[in-house]
DRENTORKOL-3810 file (N, C-alpha, C; in nm, 4 decimals):
REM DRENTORKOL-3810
@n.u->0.0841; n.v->-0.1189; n.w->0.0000; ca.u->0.0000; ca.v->0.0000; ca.w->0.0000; c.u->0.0879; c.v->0.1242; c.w->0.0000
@n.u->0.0132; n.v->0.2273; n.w->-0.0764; ca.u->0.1289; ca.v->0.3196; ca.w->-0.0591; c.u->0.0344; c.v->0.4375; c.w->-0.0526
@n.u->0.0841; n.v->0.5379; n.w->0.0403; ca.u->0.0025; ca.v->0.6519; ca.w->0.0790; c.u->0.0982; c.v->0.8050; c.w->0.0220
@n.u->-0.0097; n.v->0.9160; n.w->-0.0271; ca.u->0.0543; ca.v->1.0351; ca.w->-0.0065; c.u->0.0016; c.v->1.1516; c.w->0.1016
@n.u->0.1027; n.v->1.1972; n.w->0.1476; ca.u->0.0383; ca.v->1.2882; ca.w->0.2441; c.u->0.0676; c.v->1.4373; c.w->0.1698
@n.u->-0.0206; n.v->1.5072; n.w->0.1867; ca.u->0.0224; ca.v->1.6510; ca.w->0.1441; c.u->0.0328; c.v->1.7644; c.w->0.2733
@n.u->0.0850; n.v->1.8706; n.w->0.2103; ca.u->0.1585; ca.v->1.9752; ca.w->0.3540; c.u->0.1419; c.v->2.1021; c.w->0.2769
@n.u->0.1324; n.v->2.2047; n.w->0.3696; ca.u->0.1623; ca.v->2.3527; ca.w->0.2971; c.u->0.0536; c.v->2.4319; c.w->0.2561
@n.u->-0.0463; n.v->2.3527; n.w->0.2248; ca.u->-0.1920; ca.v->2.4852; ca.w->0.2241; c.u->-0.2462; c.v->2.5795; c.w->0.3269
@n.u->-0.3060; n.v->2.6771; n.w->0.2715; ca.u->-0.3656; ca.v->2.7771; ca.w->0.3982; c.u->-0.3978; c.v->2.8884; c.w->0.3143
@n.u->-0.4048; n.v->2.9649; n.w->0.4030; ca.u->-0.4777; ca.v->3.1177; ca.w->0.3589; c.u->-0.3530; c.v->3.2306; c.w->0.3381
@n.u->-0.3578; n.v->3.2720; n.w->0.2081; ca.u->-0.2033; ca.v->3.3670; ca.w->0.1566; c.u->-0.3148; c.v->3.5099; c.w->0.1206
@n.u->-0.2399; n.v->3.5778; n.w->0.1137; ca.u->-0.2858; ca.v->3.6853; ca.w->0.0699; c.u->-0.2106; c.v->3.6940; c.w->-0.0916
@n.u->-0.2879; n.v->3.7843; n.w->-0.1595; ca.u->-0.2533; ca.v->3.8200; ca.w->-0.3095; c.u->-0.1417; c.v->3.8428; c.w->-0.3086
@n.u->-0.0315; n.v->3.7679; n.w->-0.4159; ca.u->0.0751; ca.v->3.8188; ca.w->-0.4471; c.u->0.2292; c.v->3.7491; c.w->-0.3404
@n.u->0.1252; n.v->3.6945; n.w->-0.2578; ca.u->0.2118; ca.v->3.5871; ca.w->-0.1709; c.u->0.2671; c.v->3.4682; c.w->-0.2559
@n.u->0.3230; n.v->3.4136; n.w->-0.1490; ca.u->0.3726; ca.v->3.2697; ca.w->-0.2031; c.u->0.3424; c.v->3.1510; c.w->-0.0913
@n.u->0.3648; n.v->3.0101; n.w->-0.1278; ca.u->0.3443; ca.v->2.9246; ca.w->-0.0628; c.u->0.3762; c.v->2.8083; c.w->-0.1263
@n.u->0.4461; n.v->2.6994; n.w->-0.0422; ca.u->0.5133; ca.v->2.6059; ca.w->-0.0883; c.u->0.4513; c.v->2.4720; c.w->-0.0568
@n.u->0.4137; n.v->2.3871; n.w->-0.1271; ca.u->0.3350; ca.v->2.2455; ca.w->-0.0853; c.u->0.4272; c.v->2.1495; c.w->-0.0841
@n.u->0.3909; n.v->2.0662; n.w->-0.0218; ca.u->0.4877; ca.v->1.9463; ca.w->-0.0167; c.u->0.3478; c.v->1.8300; c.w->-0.0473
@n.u->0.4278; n.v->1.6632; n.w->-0.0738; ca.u->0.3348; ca.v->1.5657; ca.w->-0.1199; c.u->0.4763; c.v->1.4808; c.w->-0.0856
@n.u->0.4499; n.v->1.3750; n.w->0.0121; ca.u->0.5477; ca.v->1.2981; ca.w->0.1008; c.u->0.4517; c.v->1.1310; c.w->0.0791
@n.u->0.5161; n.v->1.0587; n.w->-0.0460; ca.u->0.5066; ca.v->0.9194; ca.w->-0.0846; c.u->0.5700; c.v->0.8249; c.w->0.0544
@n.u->0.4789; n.v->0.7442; n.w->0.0909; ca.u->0.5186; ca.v->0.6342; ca.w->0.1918; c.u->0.4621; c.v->0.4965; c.w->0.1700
@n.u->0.5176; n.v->0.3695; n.w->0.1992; ca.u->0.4634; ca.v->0.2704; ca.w->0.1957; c.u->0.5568; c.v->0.1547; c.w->0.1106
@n.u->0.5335; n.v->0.0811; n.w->0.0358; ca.u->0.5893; ca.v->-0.0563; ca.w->-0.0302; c.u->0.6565; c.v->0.0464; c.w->-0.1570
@n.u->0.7467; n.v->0.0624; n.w->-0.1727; ca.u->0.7769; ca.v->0.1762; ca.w->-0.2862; c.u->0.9460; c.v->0.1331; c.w->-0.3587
@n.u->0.9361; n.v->0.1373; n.w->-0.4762; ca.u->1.0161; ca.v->0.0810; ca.w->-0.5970; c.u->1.0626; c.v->0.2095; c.w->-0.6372
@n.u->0.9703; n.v->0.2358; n.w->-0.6774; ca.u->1.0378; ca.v->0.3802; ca.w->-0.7621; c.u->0.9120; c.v->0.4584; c.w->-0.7919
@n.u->0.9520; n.v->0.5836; n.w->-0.7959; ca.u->0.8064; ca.v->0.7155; ca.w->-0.8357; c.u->0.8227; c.v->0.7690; c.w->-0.9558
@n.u->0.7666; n.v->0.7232; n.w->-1.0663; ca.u->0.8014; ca.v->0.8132; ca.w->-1.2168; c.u->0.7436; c.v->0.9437; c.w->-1.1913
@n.u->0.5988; n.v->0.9610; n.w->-1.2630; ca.u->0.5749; ca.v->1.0798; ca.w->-1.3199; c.u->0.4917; c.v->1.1574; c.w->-1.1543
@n.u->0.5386; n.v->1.2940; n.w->-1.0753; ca.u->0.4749; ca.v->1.3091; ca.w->-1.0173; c.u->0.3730; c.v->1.4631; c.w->-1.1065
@n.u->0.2804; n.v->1.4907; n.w->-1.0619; ca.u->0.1927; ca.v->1.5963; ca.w->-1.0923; c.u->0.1402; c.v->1.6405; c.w->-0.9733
@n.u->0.0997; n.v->1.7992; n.w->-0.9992; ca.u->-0.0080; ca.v->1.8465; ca.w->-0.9052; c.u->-0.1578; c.v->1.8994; c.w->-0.9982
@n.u->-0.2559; n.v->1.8400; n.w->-0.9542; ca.u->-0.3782; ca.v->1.9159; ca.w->-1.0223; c.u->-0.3862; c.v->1.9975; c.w->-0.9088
@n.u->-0.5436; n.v->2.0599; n.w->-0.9318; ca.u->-0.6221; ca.v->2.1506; ca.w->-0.8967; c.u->-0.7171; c.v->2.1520; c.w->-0.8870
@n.u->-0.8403; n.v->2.1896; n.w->-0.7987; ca.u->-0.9771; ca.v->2.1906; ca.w->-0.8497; c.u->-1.0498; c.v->2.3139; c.w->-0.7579
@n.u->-1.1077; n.v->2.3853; n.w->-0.8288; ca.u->-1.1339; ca.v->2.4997; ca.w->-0.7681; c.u->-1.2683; c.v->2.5467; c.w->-0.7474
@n.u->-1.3394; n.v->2.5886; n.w->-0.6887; ca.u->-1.4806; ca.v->2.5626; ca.w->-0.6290; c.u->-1.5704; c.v->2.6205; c.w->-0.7700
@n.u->-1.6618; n.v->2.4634; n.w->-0.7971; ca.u->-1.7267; ca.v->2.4756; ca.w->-0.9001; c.u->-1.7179; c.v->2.4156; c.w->-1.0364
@n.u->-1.5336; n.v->2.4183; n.w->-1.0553; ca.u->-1.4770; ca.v->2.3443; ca.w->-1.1501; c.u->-1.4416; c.v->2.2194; c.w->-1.1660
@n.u->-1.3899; n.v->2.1842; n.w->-1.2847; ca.u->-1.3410; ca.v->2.0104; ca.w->-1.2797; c.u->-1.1548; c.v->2.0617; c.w->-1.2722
@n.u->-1.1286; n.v->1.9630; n.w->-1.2080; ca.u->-1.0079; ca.v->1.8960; ca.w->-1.1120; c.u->-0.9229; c.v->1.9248; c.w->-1.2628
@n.u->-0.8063; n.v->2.0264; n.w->-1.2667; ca.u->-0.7256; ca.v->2.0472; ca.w->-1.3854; c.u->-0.5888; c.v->1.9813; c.w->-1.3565
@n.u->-0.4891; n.v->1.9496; n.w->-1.4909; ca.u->-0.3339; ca.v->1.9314; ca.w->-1.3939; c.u->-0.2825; c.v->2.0683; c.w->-1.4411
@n.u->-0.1820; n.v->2.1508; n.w->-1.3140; ca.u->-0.1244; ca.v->2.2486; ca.w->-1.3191; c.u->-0.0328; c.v->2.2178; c.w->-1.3456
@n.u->0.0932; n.v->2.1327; n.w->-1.2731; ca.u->0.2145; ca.v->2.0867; ca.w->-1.2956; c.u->0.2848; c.v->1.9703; c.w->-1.2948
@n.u->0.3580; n.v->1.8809; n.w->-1.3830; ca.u->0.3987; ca.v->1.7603; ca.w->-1.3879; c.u->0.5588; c.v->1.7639; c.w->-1.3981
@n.u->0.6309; n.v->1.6800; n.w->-1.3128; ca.u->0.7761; ca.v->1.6424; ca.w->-1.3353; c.u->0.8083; c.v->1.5072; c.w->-1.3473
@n.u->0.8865; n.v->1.4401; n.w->-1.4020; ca.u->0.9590; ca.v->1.3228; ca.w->-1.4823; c.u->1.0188; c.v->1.2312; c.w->-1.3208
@n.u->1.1025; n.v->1.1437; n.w->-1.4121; ca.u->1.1824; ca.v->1.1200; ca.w->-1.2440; c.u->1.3264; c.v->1.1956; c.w->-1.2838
@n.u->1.3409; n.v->1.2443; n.w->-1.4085; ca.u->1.4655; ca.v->1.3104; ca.w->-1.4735; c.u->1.4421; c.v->1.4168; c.w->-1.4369
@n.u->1.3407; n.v->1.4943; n.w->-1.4430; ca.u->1.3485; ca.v->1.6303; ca.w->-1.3778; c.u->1.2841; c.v->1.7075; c.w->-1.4929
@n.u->1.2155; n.v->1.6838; n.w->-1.5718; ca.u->1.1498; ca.v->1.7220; ca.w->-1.7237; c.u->1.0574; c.v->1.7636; c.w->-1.6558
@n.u->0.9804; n.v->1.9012; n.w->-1.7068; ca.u->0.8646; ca.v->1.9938; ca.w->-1.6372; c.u->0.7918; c.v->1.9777; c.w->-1.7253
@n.u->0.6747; n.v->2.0201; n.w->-1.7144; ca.u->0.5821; ca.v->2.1079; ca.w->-1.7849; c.u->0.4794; c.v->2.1455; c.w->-1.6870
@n.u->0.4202; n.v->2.2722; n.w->-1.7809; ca.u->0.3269; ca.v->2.3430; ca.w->-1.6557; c.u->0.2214; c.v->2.4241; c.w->-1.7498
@n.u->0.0850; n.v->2.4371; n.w->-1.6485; ca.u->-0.0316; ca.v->2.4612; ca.w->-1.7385; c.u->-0.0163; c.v->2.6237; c.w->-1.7179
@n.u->-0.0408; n.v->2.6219; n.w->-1.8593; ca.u->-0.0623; ca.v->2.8236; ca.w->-1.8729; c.u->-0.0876; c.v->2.8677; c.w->-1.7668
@n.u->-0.1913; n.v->2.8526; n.w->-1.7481; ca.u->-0.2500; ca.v->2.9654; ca.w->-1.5986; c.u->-0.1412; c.v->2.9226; c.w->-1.4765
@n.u->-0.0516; n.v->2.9017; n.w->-1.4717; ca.u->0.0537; ca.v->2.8833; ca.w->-1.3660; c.u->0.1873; c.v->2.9149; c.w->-1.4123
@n.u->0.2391; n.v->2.9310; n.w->-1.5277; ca.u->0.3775; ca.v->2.9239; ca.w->-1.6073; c.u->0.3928; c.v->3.0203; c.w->-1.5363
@n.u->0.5662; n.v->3.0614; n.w->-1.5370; ca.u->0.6054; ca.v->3.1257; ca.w->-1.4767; c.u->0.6043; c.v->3.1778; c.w->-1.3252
@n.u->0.4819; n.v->3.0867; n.w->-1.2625; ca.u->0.4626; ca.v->3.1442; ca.w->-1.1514; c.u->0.4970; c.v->3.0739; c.w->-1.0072
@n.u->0.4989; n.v->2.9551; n.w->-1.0822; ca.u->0.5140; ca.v->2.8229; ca.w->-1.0095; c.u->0.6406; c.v->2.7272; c.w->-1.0550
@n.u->0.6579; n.v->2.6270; n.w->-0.9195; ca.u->0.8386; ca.v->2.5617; ca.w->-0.9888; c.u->0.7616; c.v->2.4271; c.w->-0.9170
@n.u->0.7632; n.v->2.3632; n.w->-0.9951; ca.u->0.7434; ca.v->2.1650; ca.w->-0.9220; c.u->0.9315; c.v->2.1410; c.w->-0.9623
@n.u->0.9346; n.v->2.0674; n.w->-0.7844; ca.u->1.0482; ca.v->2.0134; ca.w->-0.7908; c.u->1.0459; c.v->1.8969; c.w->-0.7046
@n.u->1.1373; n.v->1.7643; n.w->-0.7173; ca.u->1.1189; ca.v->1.6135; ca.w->-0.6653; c.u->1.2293; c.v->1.6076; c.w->-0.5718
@n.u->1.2239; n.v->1.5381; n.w->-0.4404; ca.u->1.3570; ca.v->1.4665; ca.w->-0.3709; c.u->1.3200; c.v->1.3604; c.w->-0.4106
@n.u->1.3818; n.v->1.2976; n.w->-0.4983; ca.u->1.3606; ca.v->1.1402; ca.w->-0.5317; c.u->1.4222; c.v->1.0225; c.w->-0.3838
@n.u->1.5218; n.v->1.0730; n.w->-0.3245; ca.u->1.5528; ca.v->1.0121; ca.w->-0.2016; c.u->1.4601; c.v->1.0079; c.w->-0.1124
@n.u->1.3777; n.v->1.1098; n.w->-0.1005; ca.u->1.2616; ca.v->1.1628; ca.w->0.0056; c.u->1.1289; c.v->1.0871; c.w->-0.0374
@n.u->1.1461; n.v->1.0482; n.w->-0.1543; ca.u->0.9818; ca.v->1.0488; ca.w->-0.2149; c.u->0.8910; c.v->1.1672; c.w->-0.2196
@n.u->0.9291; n.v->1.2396; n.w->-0.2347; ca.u->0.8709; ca.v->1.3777; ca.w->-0.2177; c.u->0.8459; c.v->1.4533; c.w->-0.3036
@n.u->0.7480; n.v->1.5140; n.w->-0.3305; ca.u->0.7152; ca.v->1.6689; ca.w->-0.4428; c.u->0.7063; c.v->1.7606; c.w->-0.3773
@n.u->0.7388; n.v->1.8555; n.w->-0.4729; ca.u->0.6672; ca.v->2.0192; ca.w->-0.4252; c.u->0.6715; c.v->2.0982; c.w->-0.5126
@n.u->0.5636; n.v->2.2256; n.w->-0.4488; ca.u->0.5008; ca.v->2.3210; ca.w->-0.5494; c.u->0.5754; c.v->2.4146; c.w->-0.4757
@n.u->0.6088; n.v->2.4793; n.w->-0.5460; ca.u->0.6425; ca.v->2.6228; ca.w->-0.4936; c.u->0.5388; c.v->2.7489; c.w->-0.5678
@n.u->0.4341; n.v->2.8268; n.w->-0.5090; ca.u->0.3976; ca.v->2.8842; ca.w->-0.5717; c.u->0.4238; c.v->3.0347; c.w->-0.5395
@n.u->0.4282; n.v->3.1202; n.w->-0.6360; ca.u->0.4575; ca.v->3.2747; ca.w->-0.5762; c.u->0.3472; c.v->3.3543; c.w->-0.6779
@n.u->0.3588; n.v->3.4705; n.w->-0.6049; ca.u->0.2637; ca.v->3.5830; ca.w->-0.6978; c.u->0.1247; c.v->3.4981; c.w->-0.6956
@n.u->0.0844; n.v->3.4772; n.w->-0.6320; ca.u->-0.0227; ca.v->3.3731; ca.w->-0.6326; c.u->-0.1323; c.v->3.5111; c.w->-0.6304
@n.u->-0.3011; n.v->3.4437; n.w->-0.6910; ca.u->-0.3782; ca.v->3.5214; ca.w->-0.7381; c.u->-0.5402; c.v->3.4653; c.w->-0.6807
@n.u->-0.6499; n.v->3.5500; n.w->-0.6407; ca.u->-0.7537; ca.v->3.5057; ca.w->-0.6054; c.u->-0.7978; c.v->3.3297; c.w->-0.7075
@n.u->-0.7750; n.v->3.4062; n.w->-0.7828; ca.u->-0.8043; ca.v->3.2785; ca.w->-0.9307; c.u->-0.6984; c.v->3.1538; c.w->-0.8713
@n.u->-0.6218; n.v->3.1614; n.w->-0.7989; ca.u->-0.5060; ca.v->3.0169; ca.w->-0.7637; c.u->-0.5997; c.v->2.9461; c.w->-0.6493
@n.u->-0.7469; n.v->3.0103; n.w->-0.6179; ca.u->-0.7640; ca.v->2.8996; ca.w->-0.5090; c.u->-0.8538; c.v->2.7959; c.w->-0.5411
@n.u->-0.7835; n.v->2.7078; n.w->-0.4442; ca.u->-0.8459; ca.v->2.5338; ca.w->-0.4882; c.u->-0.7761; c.v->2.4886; c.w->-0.4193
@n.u->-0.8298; n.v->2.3532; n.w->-0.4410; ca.u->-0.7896; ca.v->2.2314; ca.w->-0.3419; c.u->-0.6902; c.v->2.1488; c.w->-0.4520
@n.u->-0.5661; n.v->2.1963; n.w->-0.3863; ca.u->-0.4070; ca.v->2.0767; ca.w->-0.4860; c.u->-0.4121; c.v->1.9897; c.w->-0.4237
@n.u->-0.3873; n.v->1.8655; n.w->-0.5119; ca.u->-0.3580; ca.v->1.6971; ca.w->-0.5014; c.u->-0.2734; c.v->1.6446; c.w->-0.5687
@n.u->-0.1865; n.v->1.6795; n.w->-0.5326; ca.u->-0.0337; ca.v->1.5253; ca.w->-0.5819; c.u->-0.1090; c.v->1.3943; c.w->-0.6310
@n.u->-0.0402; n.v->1.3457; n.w->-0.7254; ca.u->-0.1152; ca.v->1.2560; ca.w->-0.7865; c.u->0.0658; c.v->1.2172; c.w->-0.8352
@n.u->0.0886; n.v->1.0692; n.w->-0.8094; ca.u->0.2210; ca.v->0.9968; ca.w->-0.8339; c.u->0.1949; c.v->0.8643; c.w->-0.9179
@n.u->0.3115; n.v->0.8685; n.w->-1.0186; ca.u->0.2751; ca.v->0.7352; ca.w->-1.0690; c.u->0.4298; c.v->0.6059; c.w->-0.9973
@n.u->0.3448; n.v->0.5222; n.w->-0.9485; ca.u->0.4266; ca.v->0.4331; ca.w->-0.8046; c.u->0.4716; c.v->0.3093; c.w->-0.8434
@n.u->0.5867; n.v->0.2594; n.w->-0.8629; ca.u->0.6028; ca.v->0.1262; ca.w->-0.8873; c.u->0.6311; c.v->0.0941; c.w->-0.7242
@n.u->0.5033; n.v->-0.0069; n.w->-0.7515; ca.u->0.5029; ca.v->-0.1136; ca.w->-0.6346; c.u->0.5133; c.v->-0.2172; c.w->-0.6490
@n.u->0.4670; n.v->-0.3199; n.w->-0.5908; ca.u->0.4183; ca.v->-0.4678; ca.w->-0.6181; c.u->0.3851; c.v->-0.4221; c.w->-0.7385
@n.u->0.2844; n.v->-0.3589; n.w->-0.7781; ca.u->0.2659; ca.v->-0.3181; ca.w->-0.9375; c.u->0.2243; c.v->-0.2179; c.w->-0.9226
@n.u->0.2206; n.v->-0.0855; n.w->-1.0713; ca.u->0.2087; ca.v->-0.0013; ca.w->-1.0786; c.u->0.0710; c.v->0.0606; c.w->-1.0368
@n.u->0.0662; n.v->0.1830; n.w->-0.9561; ca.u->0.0331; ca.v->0.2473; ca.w->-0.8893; c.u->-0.0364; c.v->0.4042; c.w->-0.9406
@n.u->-0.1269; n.v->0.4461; n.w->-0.9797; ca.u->-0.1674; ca.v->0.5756; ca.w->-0.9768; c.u->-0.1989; c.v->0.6239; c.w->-0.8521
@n.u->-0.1173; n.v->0.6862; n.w->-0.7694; ca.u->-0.1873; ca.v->0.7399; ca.w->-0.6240; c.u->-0.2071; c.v->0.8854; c.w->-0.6256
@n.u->-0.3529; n.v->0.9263; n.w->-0.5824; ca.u->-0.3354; ca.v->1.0571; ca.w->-0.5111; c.u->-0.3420; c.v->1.1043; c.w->-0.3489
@n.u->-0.2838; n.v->1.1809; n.w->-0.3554; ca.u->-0.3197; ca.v->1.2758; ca.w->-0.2163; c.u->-0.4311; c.v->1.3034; c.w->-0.1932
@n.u->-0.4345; n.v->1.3560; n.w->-0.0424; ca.u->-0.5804; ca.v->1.3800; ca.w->0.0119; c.u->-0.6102; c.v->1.5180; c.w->-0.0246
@n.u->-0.5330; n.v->1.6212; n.w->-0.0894; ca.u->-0.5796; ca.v->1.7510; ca.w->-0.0712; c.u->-0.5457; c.v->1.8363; c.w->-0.0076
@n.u->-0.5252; n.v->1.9673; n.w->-0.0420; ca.u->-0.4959; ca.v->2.0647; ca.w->0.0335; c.u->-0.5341; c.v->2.1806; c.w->0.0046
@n.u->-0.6023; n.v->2.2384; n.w->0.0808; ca.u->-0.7049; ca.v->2.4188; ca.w->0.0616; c.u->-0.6119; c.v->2.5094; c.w->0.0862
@n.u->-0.5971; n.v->2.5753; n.w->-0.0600; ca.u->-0.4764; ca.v->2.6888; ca.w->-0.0877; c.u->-0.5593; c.v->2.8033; c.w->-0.1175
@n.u->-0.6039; n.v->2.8610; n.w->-0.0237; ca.u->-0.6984; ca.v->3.0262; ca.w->-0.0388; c.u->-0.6195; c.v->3.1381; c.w->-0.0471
@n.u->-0.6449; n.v->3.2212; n.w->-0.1645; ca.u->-0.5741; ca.v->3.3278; ca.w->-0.1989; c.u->-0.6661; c.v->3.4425; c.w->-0.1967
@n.u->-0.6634; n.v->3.5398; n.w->-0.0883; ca.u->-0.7795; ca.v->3.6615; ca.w->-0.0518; c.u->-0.6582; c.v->3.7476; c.w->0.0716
@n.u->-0.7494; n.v->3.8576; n.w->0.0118; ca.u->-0.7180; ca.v->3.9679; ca.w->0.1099; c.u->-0.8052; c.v->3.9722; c.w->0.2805
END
């Protein structure tokens, strides 16, 4: 079984920053592709940012430039780093890992409420 825990949400004000973490535990081989979606009150669940186990990015428009996903592959670990963050950035982020276990693994996180208001 393999679990993710997520860390780092809360209430920022405009133009702040805030850093998430997503901490892989359990029967674990190796973590390829990690991602963070999004889902924001009302909407369907988007992906914002994805990294490799090489370290290959990509990132959805409405976040470029604003945001850095980076991996401790020793740690099992992701993170978002987000800055300049904007009313429009709030939602609930979920790490979502692809897990070689016993066999391969799509896991997500439980979530985390990232509110961006004055």
């Amino acid at each position: 079984q393999v679990r993710l825990v997520e860390s780092g949400g809360g209430l920022v004000q405009p133009g702040g920053s805030l850093r998430l973490s997503c901490a892989a535990s359990g029967s674990i081989l190796s973590i390829g592709g990690m991602n963070w979606y999004r889902q924001a009150p009302g909407k369907e669940r988007e992906l914002g940012a994805g990294i490799t186990r090489g370290g290959n990015t990509n990132y959805a428009d409405s976040v470029k430039g604003r945001v850095t996903i980076s991996r401790d592959n020793a740690k099992n670990t992701g993170y978002l780093q987000m800055n300049s963050l904007k009313p429009e950035d709030t939602a609930v982020y979920y790490c979502n890992f692809g897990v070689l276990s016993y066999s391969y693994l799509e896991v997500w996180g439980q979530g985390t409420l990232v509110t961006v208001s004055s």
